[in-house]
C-alpha positions as CSV (number, residue, x, y, z in Angstrom):
1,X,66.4,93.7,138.3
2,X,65.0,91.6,135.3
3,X,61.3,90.8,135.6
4,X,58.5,89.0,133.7
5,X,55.1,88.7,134.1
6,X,55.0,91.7,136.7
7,X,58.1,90.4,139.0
8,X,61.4,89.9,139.6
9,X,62.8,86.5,138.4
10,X,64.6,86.4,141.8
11,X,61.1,85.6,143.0
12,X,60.6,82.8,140.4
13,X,63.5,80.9,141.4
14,X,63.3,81.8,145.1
15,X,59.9,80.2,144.9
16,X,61.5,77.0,144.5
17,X,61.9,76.9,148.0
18,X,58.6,78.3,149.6
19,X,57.9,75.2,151.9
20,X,61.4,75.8,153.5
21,X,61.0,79.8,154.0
22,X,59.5,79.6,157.3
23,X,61.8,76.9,158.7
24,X,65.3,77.0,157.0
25,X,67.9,79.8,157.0
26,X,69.0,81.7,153.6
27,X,72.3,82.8,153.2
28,X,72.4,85.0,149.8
29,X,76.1,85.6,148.4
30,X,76.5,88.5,146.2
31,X,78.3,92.3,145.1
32,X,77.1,95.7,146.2
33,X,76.1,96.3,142.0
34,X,73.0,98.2,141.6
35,X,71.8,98.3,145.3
36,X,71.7,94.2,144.9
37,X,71.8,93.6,149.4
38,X,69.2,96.3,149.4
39,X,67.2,94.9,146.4
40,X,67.9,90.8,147.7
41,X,66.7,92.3,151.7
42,X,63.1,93.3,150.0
43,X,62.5,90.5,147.9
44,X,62.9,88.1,151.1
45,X,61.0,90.3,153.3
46,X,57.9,90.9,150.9
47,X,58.3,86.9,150.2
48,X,58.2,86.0,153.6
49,X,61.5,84.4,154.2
50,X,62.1,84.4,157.8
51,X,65.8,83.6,158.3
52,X,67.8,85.4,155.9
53,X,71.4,86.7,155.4
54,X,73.3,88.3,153.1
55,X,77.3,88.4,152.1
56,X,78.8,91.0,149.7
57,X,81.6,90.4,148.1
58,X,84.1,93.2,146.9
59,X,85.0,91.9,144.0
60,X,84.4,88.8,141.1
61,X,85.6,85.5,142.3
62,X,86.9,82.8,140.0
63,X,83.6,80.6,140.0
64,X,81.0,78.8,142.2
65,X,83.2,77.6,144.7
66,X,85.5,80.4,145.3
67,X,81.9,82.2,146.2
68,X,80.8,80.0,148.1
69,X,83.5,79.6,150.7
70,X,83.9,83.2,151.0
71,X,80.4,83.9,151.6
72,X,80.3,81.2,154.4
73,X,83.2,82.4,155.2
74,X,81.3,85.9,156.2
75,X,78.2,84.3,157.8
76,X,77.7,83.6,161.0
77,X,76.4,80.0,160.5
78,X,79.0,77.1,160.4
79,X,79.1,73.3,159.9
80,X,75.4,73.2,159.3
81,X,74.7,71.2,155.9
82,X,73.9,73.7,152.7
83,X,71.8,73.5,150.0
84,X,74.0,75.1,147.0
85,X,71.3,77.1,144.6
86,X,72.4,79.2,141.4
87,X,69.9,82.2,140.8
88,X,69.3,81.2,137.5
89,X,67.7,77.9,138.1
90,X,64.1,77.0,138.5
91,X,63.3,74.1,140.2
92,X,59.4,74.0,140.6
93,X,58.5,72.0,143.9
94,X,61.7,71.3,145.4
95,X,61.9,69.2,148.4
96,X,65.2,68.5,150.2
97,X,66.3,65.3,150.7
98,X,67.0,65.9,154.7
99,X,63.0,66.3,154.7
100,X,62.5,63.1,152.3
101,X,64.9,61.2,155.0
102,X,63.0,62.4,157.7
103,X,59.2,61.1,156.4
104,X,60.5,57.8,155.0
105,X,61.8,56.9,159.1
């Protein structure tokens, strides 16, 4: 997996998220290429993500969507409101607007 500055870029944009790693579950969608479970499994484990799961697709889908209803589609969470994240995307800080909602009242 591409790194920089002595880690994965996974990690960079998985950091995003570090306040919710201890409290909110992670549901990774992605294809068995290059050991990517296996690789995705460590990265979350040496993180410290706590709730984590992972569905692996057998083949491309046709975009965004399409990936995401088949990965929910695999999980064994349902109806519980998602936070939709693209890998390649760095957002330093993030908060999610469930938490904002709960400390304004």
């Amino acid at each position: 997996m591409l790194e920089a500055f002595d880690k994965p870029l996974f990690d960079y944009a998985l950091e995003s998220f570090k306040e919710q790693f201890e409290t909110e579950p992670f549901l990774f969608i992605c294809r068995e290429l290059q050991d990517t479970p296996a690789f995705i499994e460590e990265r979350c484990k040496l993180l410290g993500i706590i709730d984590f799961e992972i569905s692996v697709l057998d083949q491309p889908t046709d975009g965004q969507a399409e990936t995401v209803a088949l990965g929910l589609a695999m999980s064994k969470r349902s109806g519980d409101p998602i936070t939709i994240f693209n890998i390649d995307t760095f957002r330093s800080n993030f908060v999610d607007r469930q938490h904002l909602t709960q400390l304004l009242g």
